[in-house]
C-alpha positions in Angstrom: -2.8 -14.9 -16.5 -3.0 -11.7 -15.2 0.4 -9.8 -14.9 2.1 -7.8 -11.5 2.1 -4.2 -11.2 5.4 -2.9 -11.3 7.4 -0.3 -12.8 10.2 2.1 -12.1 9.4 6.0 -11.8 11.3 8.8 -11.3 11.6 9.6 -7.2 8.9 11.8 -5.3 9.1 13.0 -2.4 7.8 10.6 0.4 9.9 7.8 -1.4 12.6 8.6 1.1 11.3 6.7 4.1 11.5 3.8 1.7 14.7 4.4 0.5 16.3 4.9 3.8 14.7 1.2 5.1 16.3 -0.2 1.5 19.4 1.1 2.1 19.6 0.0 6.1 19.2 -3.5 5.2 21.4 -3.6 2.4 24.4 -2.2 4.3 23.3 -4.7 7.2 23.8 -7.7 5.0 27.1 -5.9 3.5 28.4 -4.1 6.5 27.1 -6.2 9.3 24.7 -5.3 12.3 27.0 -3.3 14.1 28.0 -0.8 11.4 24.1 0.1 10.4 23.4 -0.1 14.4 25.7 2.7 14.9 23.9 5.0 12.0 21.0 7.3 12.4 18.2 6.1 10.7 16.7 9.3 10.3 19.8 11.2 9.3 19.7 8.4 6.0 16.0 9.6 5.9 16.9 12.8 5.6 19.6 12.7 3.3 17.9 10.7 0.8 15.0 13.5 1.3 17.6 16.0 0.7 18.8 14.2 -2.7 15.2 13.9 -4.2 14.1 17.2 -2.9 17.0 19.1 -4.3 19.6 17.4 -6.3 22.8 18.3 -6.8 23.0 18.7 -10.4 19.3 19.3 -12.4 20.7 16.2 -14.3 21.5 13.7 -11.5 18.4 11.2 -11.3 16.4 9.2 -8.7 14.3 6.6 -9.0 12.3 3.6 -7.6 11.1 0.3 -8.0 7.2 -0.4 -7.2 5.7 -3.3 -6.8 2.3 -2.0 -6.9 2.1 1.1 -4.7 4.9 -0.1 -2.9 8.6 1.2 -3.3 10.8 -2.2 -2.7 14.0 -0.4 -4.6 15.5 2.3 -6.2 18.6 3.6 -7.6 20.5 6.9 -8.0 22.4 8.3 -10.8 24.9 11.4 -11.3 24.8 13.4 -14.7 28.1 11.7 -15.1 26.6 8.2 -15.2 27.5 6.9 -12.4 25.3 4.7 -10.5 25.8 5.7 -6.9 23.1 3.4 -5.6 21.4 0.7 -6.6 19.5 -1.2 -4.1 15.7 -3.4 -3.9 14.8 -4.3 -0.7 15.8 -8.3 0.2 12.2 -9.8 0.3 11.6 -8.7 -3.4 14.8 -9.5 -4.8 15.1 -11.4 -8.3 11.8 -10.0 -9.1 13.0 -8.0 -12.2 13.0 -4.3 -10.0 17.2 -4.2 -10.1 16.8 -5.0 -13.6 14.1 -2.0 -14.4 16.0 0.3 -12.1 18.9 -0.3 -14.4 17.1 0.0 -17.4 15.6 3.7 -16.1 19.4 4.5 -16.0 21.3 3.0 -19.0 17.9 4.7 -21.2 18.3 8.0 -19.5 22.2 8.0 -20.1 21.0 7.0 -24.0 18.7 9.9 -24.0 21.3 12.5 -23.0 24.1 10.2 -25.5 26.0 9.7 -22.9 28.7 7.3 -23.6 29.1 5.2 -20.5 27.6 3.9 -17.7 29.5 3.0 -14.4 28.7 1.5 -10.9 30.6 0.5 -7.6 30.8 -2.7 -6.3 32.2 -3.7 -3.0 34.9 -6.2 -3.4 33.7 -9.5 -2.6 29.8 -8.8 -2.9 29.0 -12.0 -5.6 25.8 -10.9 -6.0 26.5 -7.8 -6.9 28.7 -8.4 -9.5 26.6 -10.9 -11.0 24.1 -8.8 -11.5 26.5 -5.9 -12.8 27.9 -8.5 -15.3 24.2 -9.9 -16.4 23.4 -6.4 -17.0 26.1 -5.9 -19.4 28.9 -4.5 -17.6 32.4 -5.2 -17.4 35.0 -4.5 -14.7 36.5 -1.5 -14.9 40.3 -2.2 -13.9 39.9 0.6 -11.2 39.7 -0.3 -7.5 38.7 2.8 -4.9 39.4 2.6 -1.5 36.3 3.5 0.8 36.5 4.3 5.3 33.7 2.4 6.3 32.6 2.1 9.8 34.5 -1.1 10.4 37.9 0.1 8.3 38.5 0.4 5.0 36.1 -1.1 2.4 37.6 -1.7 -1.7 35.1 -1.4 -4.1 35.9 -2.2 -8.1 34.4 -0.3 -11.2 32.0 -1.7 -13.4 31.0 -0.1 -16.8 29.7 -0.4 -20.1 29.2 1.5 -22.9 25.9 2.7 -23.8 
């Protein structure tokens, strides 16, 4: 049986149009139609361009899920080891790519001996947390408080050692 094409690499520039699209529908599901309507698609282009382009630590990290040549996901990581984003596009979800994005975090963070890993999940967002918690993480006991475009939004900390 012959096997998919996928993998996670680190982030090149041109994976930013990608990214951007990920993102959009992600917050749409999370933050509703309204909220991403109101956004500039190209300014979250950009941004993400920005990030891969020039980081802002050498050690902060980028990188994305393929499904063959395709990007469908990709996550980014501070030298602190915090996940900041971790997102795969809806139509390739539960394919394994959150799981290998993870992966190229939690064995960067062991490279470097870094003793933790932490992500943000918005309050309420099962999936999410499900899949924080099947990757090993734990809630954190810390809730953050967040102005999103509709009022506040709480997010809670995940985190694991590694």
């Amino acid at each position: 049986m012959p096997t998919a094409d996928v993998s996670a690499r680190p982030a090149v520039l041109g994976d930013e149009h990608a990214f951007a699209a990920i993102q959009l529908a992600a917050w749409r599901e999370t933050l509703g139609d309204e909220a991403v309507d109101a956004l500039d698609a190209n300014e979250v282009r950009d941004t993400w361009g920005a990030a891969i382009e020039s980081p802002p630590t050498r050690d902060d990290r980028m990188f994305a899920a393929c499904d063959g040549p395709r990007v469908v996901g990709f996550a980014a990581m501070t030298a602190a080891g915090d996940i900041i984003a971790l997102e795969v596009a809806p139509e390739h979800r539960r394919q394994g790519h959150g799981s290998r994005l993870m992966a190229a975090c939690v064995d960067t963070l062991r490279i470097r001996n870094a003793p933790v890993v932490r992500a943000w999940a918005l309050e309420g967002d099962e999936a999410r947390e499900a899949f924080l918690q099947t990757a090993g993480l734990g809630e954190g006991g810390v809730r953050r408080t967040l102005e999103g475009p509709n009022g506040d939004l709480i997010e809670r900390l995940w985190r694991a050692e590694v």
